[in-house]
C-alpha positions in Angstrom: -13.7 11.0 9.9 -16.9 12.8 8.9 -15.5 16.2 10.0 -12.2 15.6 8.0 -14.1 14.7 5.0 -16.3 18.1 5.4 -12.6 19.7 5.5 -11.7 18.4 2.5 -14.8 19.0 0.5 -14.5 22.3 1.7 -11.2 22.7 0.8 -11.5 21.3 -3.0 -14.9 23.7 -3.9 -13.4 26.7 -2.6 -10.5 25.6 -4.5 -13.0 24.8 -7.2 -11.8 21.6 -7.8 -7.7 22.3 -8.2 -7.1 20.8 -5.0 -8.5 17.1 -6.0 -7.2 17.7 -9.3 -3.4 18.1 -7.5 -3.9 14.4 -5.9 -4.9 13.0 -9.2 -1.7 14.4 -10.6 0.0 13.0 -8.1 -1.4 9.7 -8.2 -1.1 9.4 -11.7 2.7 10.3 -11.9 3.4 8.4 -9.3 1.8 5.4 -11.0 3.4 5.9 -14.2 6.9 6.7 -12.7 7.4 3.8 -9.9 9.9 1.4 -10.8 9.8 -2.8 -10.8 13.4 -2.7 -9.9 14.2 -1.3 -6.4 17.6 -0.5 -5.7 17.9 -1.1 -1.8 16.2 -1.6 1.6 16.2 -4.9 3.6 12.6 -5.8 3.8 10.2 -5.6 1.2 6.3 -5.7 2.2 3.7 -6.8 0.3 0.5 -5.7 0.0 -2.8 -8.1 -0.4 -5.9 -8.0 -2.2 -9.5 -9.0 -1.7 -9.3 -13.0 -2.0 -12.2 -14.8 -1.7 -12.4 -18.1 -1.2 -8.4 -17.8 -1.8 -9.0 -16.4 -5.4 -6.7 -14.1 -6.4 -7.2 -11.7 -9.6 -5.5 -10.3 -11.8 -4.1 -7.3 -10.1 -2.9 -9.8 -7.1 -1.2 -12.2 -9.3 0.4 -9.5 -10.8 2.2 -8.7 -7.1 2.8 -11.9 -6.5 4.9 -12.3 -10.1 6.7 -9.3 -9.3 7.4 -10.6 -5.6 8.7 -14.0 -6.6 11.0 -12.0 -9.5 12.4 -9.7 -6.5 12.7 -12.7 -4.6 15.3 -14.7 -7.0 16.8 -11.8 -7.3 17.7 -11.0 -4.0 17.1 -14.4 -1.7 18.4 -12.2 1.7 15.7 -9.9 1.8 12.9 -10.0 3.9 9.4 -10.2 2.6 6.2 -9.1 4.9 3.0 -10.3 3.7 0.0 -8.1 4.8 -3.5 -8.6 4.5 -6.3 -10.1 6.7 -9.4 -11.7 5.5 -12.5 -13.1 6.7 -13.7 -15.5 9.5 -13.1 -19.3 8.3 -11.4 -18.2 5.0 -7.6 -17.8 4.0 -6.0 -14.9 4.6 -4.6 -12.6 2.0 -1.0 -13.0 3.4 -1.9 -17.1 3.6 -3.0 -16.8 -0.2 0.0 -14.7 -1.0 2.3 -17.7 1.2 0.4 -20.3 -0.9 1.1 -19.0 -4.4 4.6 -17.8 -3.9 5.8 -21.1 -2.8 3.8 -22.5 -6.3 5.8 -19.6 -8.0 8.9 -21.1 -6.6 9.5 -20.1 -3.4 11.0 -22.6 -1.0 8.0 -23.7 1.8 10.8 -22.6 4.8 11.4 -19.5 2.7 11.7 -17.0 6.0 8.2 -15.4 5.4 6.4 -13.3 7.8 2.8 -13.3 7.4 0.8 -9.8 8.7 -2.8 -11.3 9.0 -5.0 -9.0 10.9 -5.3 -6.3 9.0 -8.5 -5.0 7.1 -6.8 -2.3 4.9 -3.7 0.1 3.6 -3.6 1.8 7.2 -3.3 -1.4 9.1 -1.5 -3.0 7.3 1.5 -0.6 7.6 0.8 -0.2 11.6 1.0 -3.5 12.0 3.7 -4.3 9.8 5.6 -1.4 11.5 5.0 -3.5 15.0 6.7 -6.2 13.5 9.4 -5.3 12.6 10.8 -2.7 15.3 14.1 -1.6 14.8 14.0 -2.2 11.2 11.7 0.3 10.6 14.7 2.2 10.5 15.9 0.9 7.8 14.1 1.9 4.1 11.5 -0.2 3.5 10.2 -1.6 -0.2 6.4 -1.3 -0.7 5.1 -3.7 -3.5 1.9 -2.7 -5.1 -0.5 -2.2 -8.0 0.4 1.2 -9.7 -3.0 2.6 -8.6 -2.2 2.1 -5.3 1.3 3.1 -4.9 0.5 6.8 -3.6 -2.0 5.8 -0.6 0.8 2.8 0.6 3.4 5.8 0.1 1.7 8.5 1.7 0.5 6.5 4.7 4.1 4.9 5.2 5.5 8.2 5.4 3.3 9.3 8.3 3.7 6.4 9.8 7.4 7.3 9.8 8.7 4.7 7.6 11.6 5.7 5.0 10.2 3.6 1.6 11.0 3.0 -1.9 7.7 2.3 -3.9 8.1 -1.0 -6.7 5.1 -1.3 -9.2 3.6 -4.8 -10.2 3.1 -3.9 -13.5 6.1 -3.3 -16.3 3.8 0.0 -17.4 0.3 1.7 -16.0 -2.3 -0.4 -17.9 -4.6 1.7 -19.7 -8.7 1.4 -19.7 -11.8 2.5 -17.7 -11.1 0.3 -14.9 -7.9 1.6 -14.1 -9.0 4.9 -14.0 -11.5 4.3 -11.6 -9.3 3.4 -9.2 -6.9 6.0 -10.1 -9.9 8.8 -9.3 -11.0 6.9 -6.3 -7.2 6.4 -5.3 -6.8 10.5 -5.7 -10.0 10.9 -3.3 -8.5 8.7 -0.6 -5.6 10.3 -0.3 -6.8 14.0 -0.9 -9.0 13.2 2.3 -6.1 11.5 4.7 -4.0 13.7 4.0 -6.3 17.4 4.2 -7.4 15.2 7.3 -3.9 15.0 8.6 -2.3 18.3 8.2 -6.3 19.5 9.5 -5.5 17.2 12.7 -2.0 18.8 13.1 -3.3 22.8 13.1 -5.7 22.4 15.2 -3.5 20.0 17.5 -5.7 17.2 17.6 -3.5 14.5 19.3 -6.3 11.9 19.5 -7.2 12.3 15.6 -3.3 12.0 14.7 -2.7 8.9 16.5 -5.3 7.1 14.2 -2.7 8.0 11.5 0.8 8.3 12.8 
């Protein structure tokens, strides 16, 4: 990890900063441009958010709306809910369970719960363990705007085929959002320099961390 990151702070001075600027670009369209309505796949997973005490803000309640919307929609599809959380405490795919059956949701609603997982890369290997064979099949990846690029670009290395659904009708506007737009563009500047670093130089043992 500390040799990838020294990669990709090489490679954005010598760039002189265009290369971070290119994964901000790409963060931010792909924020602005994700639809709330997608068109197909089979299973739709959802990804948590920080919960403690079972709390959930406002950028988790805003997933969960949009999930239980989806949901009425289209009853047959499958929903995944990812996120672990910490020792003697709800998970975030319990607390995502818990308040889509108070949106609505029927308590046998066929949900399956992804609990172990501690961030955006586990939760997609894991979720990719569970469902097998359907990996196959696209997959819809429900999210806060910010965060739709890192759940995109991690799924497709993982080798899933994904359609990307925001939370929010628009990209709210303000300081905090673009805070995690910024740190959202460094993230994924890094895994992915990191990445195609780890494929050059044909380092198996690096790649399986992210494939």
């Amino acid at each position: 990890m500390l040799f990838t990151g020294l990669v990709t702070l090489a490679a954005c001075v010598l760039s002189v900063g265009l290369v971070y600027v290119g994964y901000l670009v790409h963060v931010v369209r792909t924020a602005r441009r994700a639809r709330c309505a997608p068109h197909e796949g089979s299973h739709l997973l959802l990804f948590g958010k920080h919960s403690p005490q079972g709390r959930v803000d406002g950028d988790f309640a805003a997933r969960l709306d949009r999930a239980a919307i989806l949901w009425r929609e289209h009853p047959t599809r499958r929903f995944v809910l990812l996120g672990g959380g910490a020792v003697g405490e709800l998970t975030e795919a319990e607390v995502a369970q818990r308040e889509l059956v108070a949106r609505g949701l029927s308590p046998d609603a066929p949900l399956q719960l992804e609990s172990r997982s501690r961030d955006t890369l586990q939760n997609l290997r894991n979720a990719r363990h569970m469902l097998g064979g359907a990996v196959r099949g696209r997959v819809i990846l429900l999210s806060s705007r910010y965060h739709l690029a890192r759940c995109g670009l991690i799924a497709r290395q993982l080798g899933f085929d994904v359609e990307l659904c925001a939370a929010e009708n628009s990209l709210p506007l303000g300081p905090g959002t673009l805070l995690r737009l910024v740190g959202e563009a460094a993230y994924i500047c890094w895994a992915d320099i990191g990445t195609r670093w780890a494929r050059f130089t044909h380092n198996d043992r690096m790649l399986a961390r992210v494939t």
